[in-house]
C-alpha positions, 0 to 999 in steps of 0.5 A: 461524521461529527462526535454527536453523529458518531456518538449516535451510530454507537447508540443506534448499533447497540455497540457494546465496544469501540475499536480505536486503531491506529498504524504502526511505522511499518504500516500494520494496522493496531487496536485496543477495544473498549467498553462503549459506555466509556465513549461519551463527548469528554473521552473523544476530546481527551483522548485515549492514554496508551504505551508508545514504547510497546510500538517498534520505532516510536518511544523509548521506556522513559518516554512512552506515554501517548495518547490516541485521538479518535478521527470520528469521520472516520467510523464503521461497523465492524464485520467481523467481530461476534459482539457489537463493534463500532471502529474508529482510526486514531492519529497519536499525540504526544499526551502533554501538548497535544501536538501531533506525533511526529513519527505517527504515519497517518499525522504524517499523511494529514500534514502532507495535506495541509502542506499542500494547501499552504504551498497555494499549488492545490488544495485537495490530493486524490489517490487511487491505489490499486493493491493486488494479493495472493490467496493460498490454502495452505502456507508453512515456512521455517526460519532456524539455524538448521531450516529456511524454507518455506511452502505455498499452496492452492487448490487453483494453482498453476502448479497442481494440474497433476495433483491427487485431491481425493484422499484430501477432499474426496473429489478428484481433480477438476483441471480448471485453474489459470496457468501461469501468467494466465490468470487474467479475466478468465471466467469461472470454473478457472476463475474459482475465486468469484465468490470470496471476492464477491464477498469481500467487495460487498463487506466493503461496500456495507461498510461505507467503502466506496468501490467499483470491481473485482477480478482475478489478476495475472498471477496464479491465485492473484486477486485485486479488489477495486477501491474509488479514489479519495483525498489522502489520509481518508484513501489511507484509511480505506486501504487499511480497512481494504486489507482488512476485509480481505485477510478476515474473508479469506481467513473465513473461506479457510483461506490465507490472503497476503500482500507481500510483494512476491510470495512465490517465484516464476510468475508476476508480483504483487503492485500497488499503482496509486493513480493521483491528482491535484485539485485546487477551487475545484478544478483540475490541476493536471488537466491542459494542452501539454502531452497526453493532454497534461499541465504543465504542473502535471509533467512537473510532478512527474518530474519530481516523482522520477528525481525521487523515484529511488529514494521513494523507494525506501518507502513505497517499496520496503520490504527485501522482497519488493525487490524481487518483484522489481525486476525486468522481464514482468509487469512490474516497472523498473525503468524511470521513465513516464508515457500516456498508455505505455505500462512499461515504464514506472509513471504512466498516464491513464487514458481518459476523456474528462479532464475530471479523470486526467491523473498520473501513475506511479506503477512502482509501489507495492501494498507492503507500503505503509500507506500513509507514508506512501502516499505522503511521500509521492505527493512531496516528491512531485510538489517538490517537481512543481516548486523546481520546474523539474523537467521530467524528460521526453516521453517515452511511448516505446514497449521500454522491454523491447528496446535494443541494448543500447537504448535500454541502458541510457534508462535510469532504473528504480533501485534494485535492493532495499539496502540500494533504496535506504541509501539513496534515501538517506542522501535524498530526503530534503524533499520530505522535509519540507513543511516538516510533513515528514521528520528527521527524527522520522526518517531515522527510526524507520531506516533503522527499522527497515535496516534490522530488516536487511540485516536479517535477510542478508544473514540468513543463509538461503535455499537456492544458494544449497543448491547452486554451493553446496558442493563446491 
């Protein structure tokens, strides 16, 4: 919408605040709520003034005035709050020139599209992610010199088949929940989730999100939501309002909902496939006569998004535990290669009719992922695969999980640590360079970020470690 329709949707809501966000380097969604009166033609084309010293990898103490610049298309009525809340997302300047931030992920993500355009390859890049989550009803965890710990729990887990609710709830155990692995499409009463998700997709949908399902996924208490794809900072946004949603509903059910990549062992982790396409006049770039009825630009970009894929990593994966989701023997793909149908491997190629619908994707992120960062990256990383003509390789249209030993080991796998992934990033980042889309300056301060990180968990001793060391 435009400042005057913006302006207008305050008006007609009777907002008494304005809600200006922004995402921090990590990918955590930020806010300051202000009086609506002050929101007027002027403020928007201003800006707002805040302290980017405040921000974990952005300025220093001596440098920290910056300034919020709302994106007005970008306007919703919040669902949540119990006065009248208009919510905009804002992309950070630097005060004095107005030029874009250079270490703010969602300028990032509009330089990447922009990018795009300037290399003459396409004009427009669509995302479709696909972000999981968990639901707990009780969690606790301890991080202190004498105690690391931590405890999950859900009145539909796998694990309380045997479980004595009566002295908690009054009504005993019903015995209707998922088992592990189990917990795909079956219906309600094992499904008990239906209506915390029914509520979440229509909060979304009231919200001006465009979405299409919901279902219970693979894992114990696992969930997935449904969001139509979109152009790339906008799909970036919406992820942010997707998280949103569910961690507010959730929290309104008495409920706990996270995205971290693998909550509990035992069963699978939690992904983010992000389906993409390039477009360019309004036809599609991916569509053609090659494999699976690709381009040959197509097969390119794929190319470059498995050169790339374990300095992506450090970016699309980013926590310590997304590697503990990245492991074989679970749905979650390790090995390097691409195939049309096959879910094995981390780059797949989603059956369709329309050459409208023909699209790549990249099974290997996760929704711990700063989005706008994330979907930066996997689109630099393929043009970077269409600019050289990298060759991404013969399909393969095997179970890759099945092959014999030998075969196995000539794969190429993803990285298997976040330390693994900072290093390979460190010596493979030219390709986001390009365009100055992302930035030297960028990169360091998030590597020393996500090191902190390593550091944090690598020095911290772990339970299972007592138990296999304690009595040597």
């Amino acid at each position: 919408m435009s400042t005057k329709d913006f302006l207008k949707l305050i008006k007609d809501e009777e907002a008494d605040y304005v809600d200006i966000r922004f995402t921090d380097p990590k990918g955590k969604l930020q806010h300051v709520t202000l009086v609506s009166d002050l929101v007027d033609e002027d403020f928007i084309e201003e800006g707002f003034m805040f302290d980017g010293s405040s921000i974990a990898g952005w300025k220093s103490i001596d440098q920290s005035d910056m300034k919020l610049v709302l994106d007005t298309t970008s306007g919703y009525v919040d669902p949540f709050y119990a006065e009248k809340t208009v919510c905009v997302h804002c992309t950070v300047v630097e005060p004095d020139t107005m030029e874009p931030y250079d270490r703010d992920p969602r300028g990032t993500a509009e330089k990447a599209e922009s990018y795009l355009k300037a290399s003459g390859i396409g004009d427009t890049f669509y995302c479709g992610p696909e972000a999981e989550f968990f639901v707990f009803d009780d969690v606790r965890y301890s991080v202190s010199m004498n105690k690391v710990s931590f405890q999950v729990d859900a009145i539909d887990g796998a694990w309380n088949t045997d479980t004595d609710f009566r002295s908690e709830t009054g009504v005993g155990n019903t015995g209707h929940r998922p088992g592990v692995k189990g917990g795909y499409f079956p219906v309600n009463p094992i499904d008990d989730a239906q209506d915390m998700r029914g509520e979440m997709l229509s909060t979304m949908k009231r919200m001006g999100m465009k979405v299409d399902k919901h279902h219970h996924e693979v894992a114990s208490c696992q969930h997935e939501l449904g969001l139509i794809f979109g152009t790339l900072t906008k799909q970036a946004d919406e992820i942010q309002k997707y998280k949103y949603v569910i961690h507010n509903v959730a929290q309104a059910y008495g409920k706990s909902a996270t995205f971290m990549p693998k909550p509990m062992s035992g069963d699978n982790g939690t992904g983010m496939h992000v389906n993409m396409s390039i477009w360019k006049d309004g036809k599609p770039l991916f569509a053609g006569d090659k494999y699976a009825d690709l381009s040959q630009e197509a097969l390119y970009f794929i190319g470059g998004i498995l050169k790339h894929a374990k300095a992506l990593n450090a970016i699309t994966n980013p926590t310590t535990n997304s590697y503990k989701r990245l492991i074989p023997g679970f749905e979650a793909p390790v090995l390097r290669a691409f195939s049309a149908r096959n879910r094995s491997g981390c780059v797949r190629i989603p059956w369709s009719e329309s050459p409208k619908a023909k699209r790549v994707e990249a099974r290997f992120p996760d929704p711990a992922a700063n989005p706008y960062l994330c979907f930066a990256a996997l689109l630099m990383a393929g043009l970077d695969g269409i600019k050289n003509k990298i060759d991404p390789g013969p399909a393969s249209d095997k179970d890759l999980y099945d092959l014999p030993p030998e075969e196995l080991a000539a794969i190429p796998t993803v990285c298997g640590s976040l330390r693994e992934a900072l290093d390979e990033l460190e010596k493979d980042h030219e390709f986001l360079l390009a365009g100055d889309v992302f930035t030297k300056g960028q990169l360091e301060g998030y590597m020393a970020l996500k090191w902190e990180e390593v550091y944090a968990y690598e020095h911290t001793p772990h339970p299972i470690e007592y138990k296999m060391y304690y009595s040597c």
